[in-house]
Every structure is written in C-alpha cells, then in structure tokens.
C-alpha positions as CSV (number, residue, x, y, z in Angstrom):
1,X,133.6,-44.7,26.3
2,X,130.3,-42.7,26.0
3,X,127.3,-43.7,27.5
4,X,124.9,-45.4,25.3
5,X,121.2,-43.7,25.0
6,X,118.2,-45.4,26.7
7,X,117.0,-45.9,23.2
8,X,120.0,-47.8,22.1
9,X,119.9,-50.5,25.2
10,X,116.0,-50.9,24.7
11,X,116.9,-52.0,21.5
12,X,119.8,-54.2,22.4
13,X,117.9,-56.1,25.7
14,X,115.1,-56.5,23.1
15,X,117.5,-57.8,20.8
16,X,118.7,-60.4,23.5
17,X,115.5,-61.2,24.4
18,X,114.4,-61.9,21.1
19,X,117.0,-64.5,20.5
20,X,115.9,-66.8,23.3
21,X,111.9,-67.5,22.7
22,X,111.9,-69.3,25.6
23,X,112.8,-67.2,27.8
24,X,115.9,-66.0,29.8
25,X,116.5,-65.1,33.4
26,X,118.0,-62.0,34.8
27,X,121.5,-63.6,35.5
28,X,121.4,-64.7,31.9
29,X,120.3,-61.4,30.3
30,X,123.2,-59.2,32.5
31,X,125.6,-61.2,31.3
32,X,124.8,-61.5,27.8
33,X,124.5,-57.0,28.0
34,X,127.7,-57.0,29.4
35,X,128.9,-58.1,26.1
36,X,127.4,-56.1,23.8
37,X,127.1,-52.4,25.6
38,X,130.0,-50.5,26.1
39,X,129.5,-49.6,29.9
40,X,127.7,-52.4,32.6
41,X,124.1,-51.5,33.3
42,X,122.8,-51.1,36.8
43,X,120.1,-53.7,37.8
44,X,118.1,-50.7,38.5
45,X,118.4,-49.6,35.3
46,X,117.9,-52.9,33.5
47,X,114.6,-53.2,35.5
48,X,112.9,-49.8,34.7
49,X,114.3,-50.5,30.8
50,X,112.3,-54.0,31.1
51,X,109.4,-52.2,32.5
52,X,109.2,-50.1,29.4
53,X,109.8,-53.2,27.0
54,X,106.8,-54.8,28.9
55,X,104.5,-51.5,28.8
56,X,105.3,-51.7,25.3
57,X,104.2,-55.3,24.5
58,X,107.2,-55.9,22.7
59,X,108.2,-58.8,25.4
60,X,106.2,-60.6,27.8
61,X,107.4,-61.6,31.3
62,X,106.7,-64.8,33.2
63,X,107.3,-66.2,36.9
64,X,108.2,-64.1,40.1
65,X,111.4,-62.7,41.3
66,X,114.2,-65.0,40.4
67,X,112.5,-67.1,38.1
68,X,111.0,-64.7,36.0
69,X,111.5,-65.1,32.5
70,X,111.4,-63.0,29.9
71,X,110.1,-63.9,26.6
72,X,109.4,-62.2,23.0
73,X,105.9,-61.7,22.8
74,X,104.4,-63.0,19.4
75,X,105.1,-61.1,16.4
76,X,102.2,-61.2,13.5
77,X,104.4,-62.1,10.3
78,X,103.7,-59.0,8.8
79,X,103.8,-55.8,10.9
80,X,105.9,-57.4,13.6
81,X,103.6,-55.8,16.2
82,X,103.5,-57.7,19.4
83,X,99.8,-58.7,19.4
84,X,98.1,-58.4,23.2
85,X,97.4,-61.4,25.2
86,X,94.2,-63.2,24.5
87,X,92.9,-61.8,28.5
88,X,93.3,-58.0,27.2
89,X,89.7,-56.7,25.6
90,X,91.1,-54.2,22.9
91,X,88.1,-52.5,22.0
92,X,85.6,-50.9,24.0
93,X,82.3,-51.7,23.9
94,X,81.2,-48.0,23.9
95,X,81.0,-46.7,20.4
96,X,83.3,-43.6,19.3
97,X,83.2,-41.0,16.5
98,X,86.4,-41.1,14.0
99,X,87.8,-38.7,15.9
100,X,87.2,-40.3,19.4
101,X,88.8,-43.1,17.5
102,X,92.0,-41.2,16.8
103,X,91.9,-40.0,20.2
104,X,91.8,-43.6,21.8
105,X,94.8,-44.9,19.6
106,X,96.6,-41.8,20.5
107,X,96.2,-42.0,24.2
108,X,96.8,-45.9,24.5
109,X,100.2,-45.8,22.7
110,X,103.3,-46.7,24.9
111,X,105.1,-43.4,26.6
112,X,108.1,-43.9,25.1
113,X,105.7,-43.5,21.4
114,X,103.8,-40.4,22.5
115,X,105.6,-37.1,22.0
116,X,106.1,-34.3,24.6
117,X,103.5,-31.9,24.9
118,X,103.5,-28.7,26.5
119,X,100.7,-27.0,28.9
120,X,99.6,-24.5,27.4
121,X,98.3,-21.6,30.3
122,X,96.1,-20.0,28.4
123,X,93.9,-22.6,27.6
124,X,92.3,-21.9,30.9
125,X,93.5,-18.1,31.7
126,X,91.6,-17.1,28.8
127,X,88.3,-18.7,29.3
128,X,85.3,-16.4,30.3
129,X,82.4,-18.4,32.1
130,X,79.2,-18.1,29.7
131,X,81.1,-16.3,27.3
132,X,83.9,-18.8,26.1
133,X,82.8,-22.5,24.6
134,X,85.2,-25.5,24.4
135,X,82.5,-27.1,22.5
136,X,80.7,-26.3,19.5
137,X,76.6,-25.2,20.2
138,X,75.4,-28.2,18.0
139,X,77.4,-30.5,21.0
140,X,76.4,-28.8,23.7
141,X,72.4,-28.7,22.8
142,X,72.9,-32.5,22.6
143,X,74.8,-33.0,25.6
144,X,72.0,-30.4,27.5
145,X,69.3,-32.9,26.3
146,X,70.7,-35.9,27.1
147,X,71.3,-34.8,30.5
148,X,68.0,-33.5,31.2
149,X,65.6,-35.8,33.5
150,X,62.3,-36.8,32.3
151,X,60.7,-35.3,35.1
152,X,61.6,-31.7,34.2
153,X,58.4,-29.5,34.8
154,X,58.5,-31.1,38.1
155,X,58.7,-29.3,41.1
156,X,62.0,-27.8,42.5
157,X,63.3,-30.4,45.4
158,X,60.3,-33.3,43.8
159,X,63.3,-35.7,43.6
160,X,64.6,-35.1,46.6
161,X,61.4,-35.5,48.8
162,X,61.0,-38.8,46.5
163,X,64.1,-40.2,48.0
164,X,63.4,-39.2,51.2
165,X,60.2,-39.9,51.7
166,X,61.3,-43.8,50.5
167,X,63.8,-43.8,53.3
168,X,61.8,-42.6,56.1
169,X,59.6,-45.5,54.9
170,X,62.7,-47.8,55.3
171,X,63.6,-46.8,59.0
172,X,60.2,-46.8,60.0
173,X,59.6,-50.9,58.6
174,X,63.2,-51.7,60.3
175,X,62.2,-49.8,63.5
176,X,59.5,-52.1,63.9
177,X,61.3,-55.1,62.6
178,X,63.3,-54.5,66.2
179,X,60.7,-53.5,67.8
180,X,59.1,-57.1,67.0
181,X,56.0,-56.0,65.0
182,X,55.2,-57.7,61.8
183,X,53.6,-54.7,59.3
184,X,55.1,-55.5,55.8
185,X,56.9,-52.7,54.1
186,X,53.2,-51.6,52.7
187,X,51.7,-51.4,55.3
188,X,54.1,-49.3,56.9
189,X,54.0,-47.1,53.8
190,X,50.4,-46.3,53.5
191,X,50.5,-44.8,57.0
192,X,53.7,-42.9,56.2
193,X,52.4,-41.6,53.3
194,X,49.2,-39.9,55.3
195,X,51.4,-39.2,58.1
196,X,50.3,-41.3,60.5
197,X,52.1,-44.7,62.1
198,X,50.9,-47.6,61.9
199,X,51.0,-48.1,65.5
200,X,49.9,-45.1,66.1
201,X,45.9,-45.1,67.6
C-alpha cells in the first residue's frame, strides 16, 4: 500500500475532528485514523500533523497531556474560515499602506499556505553602497526627515554631554545620600553645573 501524503492525513484527522465538536482525545483520534488511512501513523507524526492543524486555526486544542482535547474551531457559515479566538488582536494598531497591507496578510498565512521561495544571491552581491537604492528617493527623503533630531545644528557630541552631564549629577546626589548629607537633587546640580561641589568650600 502507498504511503498517503501529509496533505491527504491533514485532511482526514481534520475530518475526524470535525465530526466530534466536542472534542476527542488522542486514544480516540488513533483509533478512529487507523480506520480510515491505509498505513498506522506514528504518534510523532500525528503530533507534528496536529501542530500544523492548530497553526492553522482550523482546530482548537484544549486541556494538557492526556486530557487534551481537540475540537473544530468555529466555522463562519459562509467562508468556513476558522475565525481566531476572542484573546487574539487581529489588526495592528499601526496604520499600513495597501501594499503593507498585502504584505501583512501574506506573511501571517499558515506555512503550509505560503509557497516556497528561493534566495535569490544577487539581491545582495549586486548592491553598491551609495550607488544602489532598495528604496525609491521620494521614501528615502521621508524616512531621512523623520529620523532627523530636532536639535540638528547642534553641536557634534551636544547630546551626549547632555546625558552625561545628567548622570554625573545623579552619582553625585546618591554619593551624598550615603554619605548622610541632605542637598536635594537641585542643589547638587547647580554646583555641578559650575563645577564646583556642594560640599566643596
């Protein structure tokens, strides 16, 4: 007898599944496969085939190791797409173009939906730093100004001396915290910021 395909005993565990809405056990599913496929399937193998179902959403799984059930998930009447659970946020809350759009759907489809792709070498072997663009000029201005700080005719290394003059600030007020001195954290940064301490005298 010939092997059946993994597409073919998807469909017949989903099949089996489907006809018990309330669920059905592991014991219960093996033996009603061993009916209907031609050669016994592993438990190894009914587990991964599962997993897929589940990734799917075409069945839903409840309990823990030998009480687990597994159960059709709800079908709308009219597409018979399983519809997620009520916990699952399905949109983003970040906005995307039509194309983004496509690219979402694309990417969040089961793997057993998405078709094989390639990688393709010369995507990368033939891109020449400040020569080559991935991205159009109108999306890279945009992306360049979005990405620039407000503080742009500023100083080389302004930022920097910002942060760091805030946390010398910081380990002077907890060095006299331990110390047992009382200065608040403004008083300890008018000194700091003329360069003296204020214990200094």
């Amino acid at each position: 007898m010939s092997q059946p395909s993994s597409a073919q005993e998807l469909e017949t565990i989903l099949s089996v599944v489907l006809e018990h809405p309330d669920g059905i056990g592991m014991a219960a599913l093996e033996e009603a496969l061993s009916s209907r496929l031609s050669l016994p399937m592993k438990r190894r193998t009914l587990l991964r085939r599962l997993g897929r179902l589940l990734e799917a959403q075409k069945i839903v799984s409840e309990g823990k190791s030998v009480a687990c059930l597994y159960k059709p998930a709800s079908l709308t009447a009219t597409t018979g797409v399983a519809t997620p659970p009520e916990n699952i946020v399905v949109e983003s809350a970040v906005p995307v173009s039509a194309e983004g759009a496509v690219i979402r759907k694309q990417v969040r489809q089961a793997l057993i939906h998405r078709s094989p792709v390639g990688y393709q070498r010369s995507f990368l072997e033939d891109y020449e730093p400040g020569v080559t663009w991935y991205l159009p000029e109108s999306l890279r201005v945009q992306l360049h100004e979005i990405g620039r700080t407000p503080a742009g005719a500023r100083p080389a290394g302004t930022y920097a001396r910002d942060i760091l003059g805030r946390l010398l600030v910081d380990l002077s007020w907890a060095s006299s915290r331990l110390e047992g001195n009382t200065y608040s954290r403004l008083d300890t940064q008018l000194p700091a910021l003329s360069g003296d301490h204020p214990g200094d005298g």
